[in-house]
mmCIF file of the N, C-alpha and C atoms, coordinates in Angstrom:
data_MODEL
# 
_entry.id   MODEL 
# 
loop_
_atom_site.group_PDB 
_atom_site.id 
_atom_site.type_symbol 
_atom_site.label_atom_id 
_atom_site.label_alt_id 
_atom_site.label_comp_id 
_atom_site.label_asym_id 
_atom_site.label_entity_id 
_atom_site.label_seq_id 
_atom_site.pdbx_PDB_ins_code 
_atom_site.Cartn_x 
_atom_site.Cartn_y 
_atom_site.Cartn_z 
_atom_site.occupancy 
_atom_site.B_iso_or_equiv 
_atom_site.pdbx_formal_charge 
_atom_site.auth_seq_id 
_atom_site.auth_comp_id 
_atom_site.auth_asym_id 
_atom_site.auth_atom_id 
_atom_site.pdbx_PDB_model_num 
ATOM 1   N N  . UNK A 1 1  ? 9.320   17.028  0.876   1.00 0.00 ? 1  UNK A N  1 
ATOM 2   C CA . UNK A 1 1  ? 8.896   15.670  1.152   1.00 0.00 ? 1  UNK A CA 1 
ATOM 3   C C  . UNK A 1 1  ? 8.327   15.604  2.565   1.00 0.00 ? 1  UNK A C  1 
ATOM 4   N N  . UNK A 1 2  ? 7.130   15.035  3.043   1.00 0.00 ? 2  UNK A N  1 
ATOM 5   C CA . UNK A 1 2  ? 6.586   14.660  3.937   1.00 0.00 ? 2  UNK A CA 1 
ATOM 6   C C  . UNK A 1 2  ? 7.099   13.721  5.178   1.00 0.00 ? 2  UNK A C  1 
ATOM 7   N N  . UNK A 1 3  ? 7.018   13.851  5.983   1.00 0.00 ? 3  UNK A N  1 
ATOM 8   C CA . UNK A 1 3  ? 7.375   12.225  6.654   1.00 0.00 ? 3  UNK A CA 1 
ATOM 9   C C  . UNK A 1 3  ? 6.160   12.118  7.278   1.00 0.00 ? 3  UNK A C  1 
ATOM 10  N N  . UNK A 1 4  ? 6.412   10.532  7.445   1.00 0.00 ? 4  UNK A N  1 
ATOM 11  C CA . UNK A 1 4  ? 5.203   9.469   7.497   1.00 0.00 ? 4  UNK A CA 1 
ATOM 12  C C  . UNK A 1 4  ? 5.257   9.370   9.417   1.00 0.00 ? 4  UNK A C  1 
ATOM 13  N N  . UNK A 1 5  ? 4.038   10.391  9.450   1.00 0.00 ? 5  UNK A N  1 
ATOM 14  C CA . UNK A 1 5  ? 3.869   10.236  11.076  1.00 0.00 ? 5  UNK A CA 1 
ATOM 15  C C  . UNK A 1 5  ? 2.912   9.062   11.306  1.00 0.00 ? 5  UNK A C  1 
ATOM 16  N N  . UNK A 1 6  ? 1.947   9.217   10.633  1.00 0.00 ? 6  UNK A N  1 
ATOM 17  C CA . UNK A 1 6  ? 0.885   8.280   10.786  1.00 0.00 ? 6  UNK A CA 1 
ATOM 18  C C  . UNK A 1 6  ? 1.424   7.024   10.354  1.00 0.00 ? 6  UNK A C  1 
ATOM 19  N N  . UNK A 1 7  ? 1.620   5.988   10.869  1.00 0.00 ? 7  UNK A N  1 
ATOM 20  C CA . UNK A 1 7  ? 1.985   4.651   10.598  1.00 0.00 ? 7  UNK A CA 1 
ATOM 21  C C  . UNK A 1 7  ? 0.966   4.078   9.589   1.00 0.00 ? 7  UNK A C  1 
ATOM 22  N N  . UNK A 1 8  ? 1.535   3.190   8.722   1.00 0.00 ? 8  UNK A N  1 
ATOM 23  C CA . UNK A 1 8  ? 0.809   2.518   7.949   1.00 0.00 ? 8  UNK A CA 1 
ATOM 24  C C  . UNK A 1 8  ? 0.697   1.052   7.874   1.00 0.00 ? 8  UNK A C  1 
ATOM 25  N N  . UNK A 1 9  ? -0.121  0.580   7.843   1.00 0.00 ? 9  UNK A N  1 
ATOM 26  C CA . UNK A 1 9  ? 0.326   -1.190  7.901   1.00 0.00 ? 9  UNK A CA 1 
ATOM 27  C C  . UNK A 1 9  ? -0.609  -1.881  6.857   1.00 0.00 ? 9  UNK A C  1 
ATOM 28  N N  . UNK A 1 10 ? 0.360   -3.007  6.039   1.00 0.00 ? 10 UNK A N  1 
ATOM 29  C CA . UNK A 1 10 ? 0.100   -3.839  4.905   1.00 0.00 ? 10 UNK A CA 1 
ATOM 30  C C  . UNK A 1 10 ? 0.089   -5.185  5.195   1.00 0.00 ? 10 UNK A C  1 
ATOM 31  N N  . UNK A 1 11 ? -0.855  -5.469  4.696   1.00 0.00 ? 11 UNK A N  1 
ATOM 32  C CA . UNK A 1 11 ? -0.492  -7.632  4.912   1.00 0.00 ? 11 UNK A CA 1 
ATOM 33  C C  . UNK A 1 11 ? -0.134  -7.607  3.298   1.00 0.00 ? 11 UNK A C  1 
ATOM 34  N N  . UNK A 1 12 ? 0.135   -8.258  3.015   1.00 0.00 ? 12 UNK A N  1 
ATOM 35  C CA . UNK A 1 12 ? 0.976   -8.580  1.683   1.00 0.00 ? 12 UNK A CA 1 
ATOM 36  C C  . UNK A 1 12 ? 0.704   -10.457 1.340   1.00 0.00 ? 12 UNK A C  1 
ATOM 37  N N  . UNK A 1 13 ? 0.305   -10.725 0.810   1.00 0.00 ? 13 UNK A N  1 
ATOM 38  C CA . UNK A 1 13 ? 0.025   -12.048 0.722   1.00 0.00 ? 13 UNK A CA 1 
ATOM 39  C C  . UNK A 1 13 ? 0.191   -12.225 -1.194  1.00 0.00 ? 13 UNK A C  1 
ATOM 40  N N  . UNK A 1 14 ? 1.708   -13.034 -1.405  1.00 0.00 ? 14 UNK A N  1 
ATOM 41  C CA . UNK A 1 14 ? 1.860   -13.718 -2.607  1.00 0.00 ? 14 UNK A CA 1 
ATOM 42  C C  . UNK A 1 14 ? 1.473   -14.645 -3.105  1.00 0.00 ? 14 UNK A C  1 
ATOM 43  N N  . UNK A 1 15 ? 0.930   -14.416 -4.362  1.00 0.00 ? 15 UNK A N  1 
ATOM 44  C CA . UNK A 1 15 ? 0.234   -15.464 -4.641  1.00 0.00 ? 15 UNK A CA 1 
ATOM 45  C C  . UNK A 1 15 ? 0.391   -16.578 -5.577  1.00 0.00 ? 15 UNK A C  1 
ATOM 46  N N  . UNK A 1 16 ? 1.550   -16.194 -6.368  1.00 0.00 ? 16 UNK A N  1 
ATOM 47  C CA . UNK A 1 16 ? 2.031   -16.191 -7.346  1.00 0.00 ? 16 UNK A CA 1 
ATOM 48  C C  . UNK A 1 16 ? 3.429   -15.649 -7.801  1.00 0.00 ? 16 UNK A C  1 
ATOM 49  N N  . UNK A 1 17 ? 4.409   -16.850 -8.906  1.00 0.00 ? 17 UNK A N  1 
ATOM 50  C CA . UNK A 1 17 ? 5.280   -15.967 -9.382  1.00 0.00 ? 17 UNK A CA 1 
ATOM 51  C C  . UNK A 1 17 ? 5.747   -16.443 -10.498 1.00 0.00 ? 17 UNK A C  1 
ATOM 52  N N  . UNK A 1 18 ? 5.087   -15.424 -11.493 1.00 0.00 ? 18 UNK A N  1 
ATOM 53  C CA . UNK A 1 18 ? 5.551   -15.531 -13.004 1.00 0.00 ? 18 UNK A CA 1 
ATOM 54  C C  . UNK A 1 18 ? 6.265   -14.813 -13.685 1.00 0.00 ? 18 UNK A C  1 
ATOM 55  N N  . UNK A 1 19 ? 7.314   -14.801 -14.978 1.00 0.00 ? 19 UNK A N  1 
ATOM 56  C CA . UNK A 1 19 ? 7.591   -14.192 -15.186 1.00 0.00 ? 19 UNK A CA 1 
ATOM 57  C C  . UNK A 1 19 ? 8.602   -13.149 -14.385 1.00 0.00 ? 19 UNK A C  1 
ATOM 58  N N  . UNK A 1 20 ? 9.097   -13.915 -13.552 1.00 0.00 ? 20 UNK A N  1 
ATOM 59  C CA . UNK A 1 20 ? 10.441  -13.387 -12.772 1.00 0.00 ? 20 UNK A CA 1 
ATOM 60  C C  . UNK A 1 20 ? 9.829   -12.431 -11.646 1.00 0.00 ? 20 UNK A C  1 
ATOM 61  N N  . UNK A 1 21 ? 8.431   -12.266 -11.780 1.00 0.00 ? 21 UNK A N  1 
ATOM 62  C CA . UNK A 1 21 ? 7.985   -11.403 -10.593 1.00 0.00 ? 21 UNK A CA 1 
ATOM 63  C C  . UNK A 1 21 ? 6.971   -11.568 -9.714  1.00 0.00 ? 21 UNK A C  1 
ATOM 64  N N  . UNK A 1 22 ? 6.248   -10.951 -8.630  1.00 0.00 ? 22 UNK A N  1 
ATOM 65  C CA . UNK A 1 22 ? 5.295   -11.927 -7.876  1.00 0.00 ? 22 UNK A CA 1 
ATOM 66  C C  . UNK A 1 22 ? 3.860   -11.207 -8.271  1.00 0.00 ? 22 UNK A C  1 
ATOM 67  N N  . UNK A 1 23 ? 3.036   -11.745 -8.118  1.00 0.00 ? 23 UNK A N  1 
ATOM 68  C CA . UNK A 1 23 ? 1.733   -11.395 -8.441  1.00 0.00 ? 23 UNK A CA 1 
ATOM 69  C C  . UNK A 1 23 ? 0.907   -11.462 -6.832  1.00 0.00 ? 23 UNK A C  1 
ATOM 70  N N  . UNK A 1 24 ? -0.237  -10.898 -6.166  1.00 0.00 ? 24 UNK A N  1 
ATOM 71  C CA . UNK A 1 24 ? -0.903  -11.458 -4.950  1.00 0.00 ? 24 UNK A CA 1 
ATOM 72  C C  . UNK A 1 24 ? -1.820  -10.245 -5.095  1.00 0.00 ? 24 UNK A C  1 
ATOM 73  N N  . UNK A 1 25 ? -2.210  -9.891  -3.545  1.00 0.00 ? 25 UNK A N  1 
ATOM 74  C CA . UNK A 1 25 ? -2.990  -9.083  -2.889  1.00 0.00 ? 25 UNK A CA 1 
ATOM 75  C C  . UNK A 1 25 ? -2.182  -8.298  -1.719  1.00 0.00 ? 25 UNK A C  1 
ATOM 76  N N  . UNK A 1 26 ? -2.853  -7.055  -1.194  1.00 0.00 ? 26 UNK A N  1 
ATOM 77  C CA . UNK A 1 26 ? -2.452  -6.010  -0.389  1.00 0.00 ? 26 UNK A CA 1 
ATOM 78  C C  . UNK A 1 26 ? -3.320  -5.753  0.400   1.00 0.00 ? 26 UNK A C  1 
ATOM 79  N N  . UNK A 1 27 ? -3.409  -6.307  1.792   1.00 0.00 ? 27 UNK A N  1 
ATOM 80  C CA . UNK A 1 27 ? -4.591  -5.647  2.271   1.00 0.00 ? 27 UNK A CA 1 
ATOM 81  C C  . UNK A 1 27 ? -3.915  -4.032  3.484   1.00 0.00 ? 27 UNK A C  1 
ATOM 82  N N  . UNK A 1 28 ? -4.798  -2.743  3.157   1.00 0.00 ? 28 UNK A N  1 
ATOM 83  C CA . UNK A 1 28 ? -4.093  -2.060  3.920   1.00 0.00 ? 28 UNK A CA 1 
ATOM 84  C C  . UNK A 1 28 ? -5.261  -1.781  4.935   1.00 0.00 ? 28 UNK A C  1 
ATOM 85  N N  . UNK A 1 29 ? -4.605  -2.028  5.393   1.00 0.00 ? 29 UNK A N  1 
ATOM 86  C CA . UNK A 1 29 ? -5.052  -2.499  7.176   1.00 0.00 ? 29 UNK A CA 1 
ATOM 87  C C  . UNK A 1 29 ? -5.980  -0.905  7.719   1.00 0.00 ? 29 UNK A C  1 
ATOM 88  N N  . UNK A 1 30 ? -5.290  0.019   7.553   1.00 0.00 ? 30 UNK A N  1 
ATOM 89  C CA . UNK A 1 30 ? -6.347  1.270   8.426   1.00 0.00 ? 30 UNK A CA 1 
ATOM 90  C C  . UNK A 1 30 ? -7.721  1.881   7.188   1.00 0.00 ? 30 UNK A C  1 
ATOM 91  N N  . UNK A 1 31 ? -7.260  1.425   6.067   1.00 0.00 ? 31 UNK A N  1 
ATOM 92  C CA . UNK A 1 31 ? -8.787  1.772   5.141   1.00 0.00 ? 31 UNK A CA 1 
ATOM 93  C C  . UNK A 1 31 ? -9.355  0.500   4.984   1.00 0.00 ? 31 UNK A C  1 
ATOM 94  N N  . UNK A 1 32 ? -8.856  -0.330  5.529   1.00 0.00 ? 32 UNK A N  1 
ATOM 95  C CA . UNK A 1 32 ? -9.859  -2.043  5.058   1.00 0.00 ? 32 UNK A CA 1 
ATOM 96  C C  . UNK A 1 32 ? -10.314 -2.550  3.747   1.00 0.00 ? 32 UNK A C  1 
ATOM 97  N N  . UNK A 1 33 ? -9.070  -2.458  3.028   1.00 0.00 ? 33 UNK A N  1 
ATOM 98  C CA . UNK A 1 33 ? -8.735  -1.944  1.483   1.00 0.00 ? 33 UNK A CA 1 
ATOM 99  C C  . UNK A 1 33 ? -7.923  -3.460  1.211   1.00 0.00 ? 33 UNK A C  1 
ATOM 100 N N  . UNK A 1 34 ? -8.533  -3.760  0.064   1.00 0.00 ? 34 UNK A N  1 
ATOM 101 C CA . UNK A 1 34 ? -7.530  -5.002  -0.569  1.00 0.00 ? 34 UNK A CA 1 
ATOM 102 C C  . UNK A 1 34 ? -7.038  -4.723  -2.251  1.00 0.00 ? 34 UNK A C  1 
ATOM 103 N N  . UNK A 1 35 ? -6.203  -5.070  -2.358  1.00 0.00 ? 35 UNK A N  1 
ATOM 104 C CA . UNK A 1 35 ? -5.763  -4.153  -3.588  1.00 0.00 ? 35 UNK A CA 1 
ATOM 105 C C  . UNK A 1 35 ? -4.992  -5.019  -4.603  1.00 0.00 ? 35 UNK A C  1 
ATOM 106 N N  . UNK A 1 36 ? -5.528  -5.686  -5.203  1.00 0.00 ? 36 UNK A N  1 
ATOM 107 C CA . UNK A 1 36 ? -4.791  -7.283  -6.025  1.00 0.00 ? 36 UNK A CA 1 
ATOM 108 C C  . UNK A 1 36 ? -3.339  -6.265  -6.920  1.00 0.00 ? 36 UNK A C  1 
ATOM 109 N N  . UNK A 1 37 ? -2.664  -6.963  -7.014  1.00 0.00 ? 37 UNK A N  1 
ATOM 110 C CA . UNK A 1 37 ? -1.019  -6.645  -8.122  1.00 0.00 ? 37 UNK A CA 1 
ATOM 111 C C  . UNK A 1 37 ? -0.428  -7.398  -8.891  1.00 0.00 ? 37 UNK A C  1 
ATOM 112 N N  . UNK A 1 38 ? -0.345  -7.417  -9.708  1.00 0.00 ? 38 UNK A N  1 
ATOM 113 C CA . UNK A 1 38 ? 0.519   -8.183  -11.043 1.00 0.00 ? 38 UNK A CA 1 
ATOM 114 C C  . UNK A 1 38 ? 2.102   -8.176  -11.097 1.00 0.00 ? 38 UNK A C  1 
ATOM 115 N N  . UNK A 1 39 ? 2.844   -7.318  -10.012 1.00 0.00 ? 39 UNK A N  1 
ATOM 116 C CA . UNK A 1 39 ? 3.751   -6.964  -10.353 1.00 0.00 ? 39 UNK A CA 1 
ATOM 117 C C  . UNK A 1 39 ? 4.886   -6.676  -9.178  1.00 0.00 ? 39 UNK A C  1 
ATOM 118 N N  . UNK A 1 40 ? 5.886   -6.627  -8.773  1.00 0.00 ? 40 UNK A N  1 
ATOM 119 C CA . UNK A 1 40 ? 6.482   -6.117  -7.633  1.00 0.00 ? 40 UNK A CA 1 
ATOM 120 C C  . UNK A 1 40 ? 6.369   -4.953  -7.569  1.00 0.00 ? 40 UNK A C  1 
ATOM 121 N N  . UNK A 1 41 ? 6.529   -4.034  -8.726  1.00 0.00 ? 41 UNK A N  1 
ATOM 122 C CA . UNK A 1 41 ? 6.616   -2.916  -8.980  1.00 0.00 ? 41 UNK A CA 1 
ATOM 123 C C  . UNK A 1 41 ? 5.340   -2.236  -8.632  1.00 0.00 ? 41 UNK A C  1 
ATOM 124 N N  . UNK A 1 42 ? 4.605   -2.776  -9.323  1.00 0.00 ? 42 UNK A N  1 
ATOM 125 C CA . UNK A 1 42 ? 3.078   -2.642  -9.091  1.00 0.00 ? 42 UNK A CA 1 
ATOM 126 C C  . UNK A 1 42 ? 2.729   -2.444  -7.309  1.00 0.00 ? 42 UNK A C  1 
ATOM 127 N N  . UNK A 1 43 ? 3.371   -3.927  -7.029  1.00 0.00 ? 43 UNK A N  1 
ATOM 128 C CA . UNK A 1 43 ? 3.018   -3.851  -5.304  1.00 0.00 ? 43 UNK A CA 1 
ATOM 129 C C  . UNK A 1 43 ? 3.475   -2.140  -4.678  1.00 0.00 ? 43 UNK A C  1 
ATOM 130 N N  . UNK A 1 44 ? 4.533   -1.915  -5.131  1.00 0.00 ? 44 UNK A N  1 
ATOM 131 C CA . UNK A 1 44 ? 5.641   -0.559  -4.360  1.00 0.00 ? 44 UNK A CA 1 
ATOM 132 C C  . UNK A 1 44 ? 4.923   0.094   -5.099  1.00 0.00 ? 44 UNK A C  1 
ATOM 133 N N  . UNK A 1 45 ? 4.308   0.391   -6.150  1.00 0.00 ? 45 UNK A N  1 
ATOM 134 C CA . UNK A 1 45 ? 3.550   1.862   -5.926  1.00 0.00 ? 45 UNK A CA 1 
ATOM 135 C C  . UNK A 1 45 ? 1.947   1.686   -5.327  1.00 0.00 ? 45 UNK A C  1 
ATOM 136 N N  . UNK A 1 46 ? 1.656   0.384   -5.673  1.00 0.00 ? 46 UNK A N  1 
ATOM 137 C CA . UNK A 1 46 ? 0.154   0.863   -4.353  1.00 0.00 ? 46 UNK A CA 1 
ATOM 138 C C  . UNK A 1 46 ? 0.757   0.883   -3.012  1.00 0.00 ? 46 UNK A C  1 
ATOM 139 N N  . UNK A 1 47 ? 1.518   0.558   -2.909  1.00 0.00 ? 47 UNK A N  1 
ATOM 140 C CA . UNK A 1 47 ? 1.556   0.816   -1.354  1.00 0.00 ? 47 UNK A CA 1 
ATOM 141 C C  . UNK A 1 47 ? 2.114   2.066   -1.179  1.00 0.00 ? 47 UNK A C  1 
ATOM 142 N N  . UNK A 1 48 ? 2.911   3.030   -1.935  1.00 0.00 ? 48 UNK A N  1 
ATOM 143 C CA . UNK A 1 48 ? 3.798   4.466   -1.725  1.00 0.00 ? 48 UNK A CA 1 
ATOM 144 C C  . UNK A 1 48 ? 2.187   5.189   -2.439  1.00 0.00 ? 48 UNK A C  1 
ATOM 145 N N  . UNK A 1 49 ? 1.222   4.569   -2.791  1.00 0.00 ? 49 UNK A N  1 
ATOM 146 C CA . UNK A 1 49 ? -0.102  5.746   -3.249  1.00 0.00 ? 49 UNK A CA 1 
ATOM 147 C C  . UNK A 1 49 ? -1.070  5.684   -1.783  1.00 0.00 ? 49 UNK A C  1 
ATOM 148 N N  . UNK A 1 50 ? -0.913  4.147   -1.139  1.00 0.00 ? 50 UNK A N  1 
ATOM 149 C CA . UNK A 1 50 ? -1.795  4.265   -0.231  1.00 0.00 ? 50 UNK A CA 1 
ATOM 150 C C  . UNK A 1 50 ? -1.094  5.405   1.037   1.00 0.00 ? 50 UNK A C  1 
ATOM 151 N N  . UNK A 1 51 ? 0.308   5.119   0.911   1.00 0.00 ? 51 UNK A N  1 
ATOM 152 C CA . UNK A 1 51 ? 0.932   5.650   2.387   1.00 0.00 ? 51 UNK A CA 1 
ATOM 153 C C  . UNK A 1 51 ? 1.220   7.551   2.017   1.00 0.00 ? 51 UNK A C  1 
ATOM 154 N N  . UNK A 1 52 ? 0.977   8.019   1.097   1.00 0.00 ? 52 UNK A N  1 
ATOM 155 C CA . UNK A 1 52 ? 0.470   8.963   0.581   1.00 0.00 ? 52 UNK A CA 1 
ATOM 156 C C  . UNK A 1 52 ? -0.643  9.525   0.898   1.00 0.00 ? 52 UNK A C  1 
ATOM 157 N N  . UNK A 1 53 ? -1.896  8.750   0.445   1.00 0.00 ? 53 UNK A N  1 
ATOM 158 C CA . UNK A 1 53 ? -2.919  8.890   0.990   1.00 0.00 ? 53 UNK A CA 1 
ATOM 159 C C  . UNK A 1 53 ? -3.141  9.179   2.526   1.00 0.00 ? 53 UNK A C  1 
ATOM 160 N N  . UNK A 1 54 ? -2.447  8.337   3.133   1.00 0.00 ? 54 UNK A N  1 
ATOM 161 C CA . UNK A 1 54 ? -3.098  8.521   3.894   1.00 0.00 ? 54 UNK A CA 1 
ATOM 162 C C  . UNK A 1 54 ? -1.921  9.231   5.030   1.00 0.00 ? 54 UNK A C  1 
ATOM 163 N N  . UNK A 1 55 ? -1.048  10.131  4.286   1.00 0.00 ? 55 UNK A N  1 
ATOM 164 C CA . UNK A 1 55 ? -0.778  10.922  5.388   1.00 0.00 ? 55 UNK A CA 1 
ATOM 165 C C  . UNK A 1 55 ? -1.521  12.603  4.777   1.00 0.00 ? 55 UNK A C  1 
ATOM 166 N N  . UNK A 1 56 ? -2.202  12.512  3.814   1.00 0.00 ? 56 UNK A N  1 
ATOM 167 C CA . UNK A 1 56 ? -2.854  13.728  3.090   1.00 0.00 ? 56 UNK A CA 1 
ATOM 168 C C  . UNK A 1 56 ? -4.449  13.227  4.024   1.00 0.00 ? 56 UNK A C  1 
ATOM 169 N N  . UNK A 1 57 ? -4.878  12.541  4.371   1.00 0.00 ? 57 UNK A N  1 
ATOM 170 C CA . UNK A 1 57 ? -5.775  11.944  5.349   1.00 0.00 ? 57 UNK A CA 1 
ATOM 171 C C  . UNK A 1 57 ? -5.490  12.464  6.513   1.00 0.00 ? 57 UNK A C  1 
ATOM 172 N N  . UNK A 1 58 ? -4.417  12.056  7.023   1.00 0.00 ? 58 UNK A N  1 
ATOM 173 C CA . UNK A 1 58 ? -4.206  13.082  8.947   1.00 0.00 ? 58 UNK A CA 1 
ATOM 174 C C  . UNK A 1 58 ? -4.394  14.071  8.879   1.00 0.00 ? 58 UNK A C  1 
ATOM 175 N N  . UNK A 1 59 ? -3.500  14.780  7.582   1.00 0.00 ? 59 UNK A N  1 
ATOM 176 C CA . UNK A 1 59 ? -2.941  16.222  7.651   1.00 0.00 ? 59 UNK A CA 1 
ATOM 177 C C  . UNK A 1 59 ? -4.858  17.165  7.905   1.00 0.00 ? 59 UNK A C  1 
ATOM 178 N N  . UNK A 1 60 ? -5.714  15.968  6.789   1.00 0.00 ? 60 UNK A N  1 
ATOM 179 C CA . UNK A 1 60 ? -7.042  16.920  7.144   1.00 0.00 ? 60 UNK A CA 1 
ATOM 180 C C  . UNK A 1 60 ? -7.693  16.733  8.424   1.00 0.00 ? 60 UNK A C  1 
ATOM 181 N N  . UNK A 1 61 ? -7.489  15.511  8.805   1.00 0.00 ? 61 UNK A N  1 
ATOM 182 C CA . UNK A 1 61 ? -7.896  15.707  10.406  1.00 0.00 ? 61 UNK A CA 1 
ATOM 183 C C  . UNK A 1 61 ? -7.427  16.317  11.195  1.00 0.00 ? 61 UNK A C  1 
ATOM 184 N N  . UNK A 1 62 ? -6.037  16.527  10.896  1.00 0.00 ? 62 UNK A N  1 
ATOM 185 C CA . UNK A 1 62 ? -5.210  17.306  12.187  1.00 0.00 ? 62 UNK A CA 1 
ATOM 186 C C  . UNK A 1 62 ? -5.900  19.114  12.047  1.00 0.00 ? 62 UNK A C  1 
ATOM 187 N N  . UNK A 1 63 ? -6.267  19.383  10.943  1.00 0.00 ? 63 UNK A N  1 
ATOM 188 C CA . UNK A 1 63 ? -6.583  20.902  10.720  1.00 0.00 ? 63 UNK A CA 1 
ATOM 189 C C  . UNK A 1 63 ? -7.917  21.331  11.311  1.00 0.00 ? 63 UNK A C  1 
# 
């Protein structure tokens, strides 16, 4: 498992909540990326794909 050197940062804005869960948008702040979700669940894996991303992102700059 990796650890997360590169910091990551999310605005999170709900927009909605149906169905016992929240629905909104994700904006991630260092790709200037907005990323709509249906789901909580939904929210926690775009955000564990973006913060993924983008430590596979340093690792190629750092090389």
């Amino acid at each position: 498992m990796k650890s997360l050197d590169a910091k990551q940062t999310f605005i999170v804005k709900i927009t909605d909540c149906q169905n016992g869960t929240w629905q909104g948008k994700i904006v991630w702040a260092e790709a200037n990326r907005t990323i709509h979700f249906r789901s909580m669940m939904e929210m926690l894996r775009l955000m564990d794909e973006a913060a993924t991303a983008g430590i596979h992102h340093q690792e190629a700059v750092n090389e």
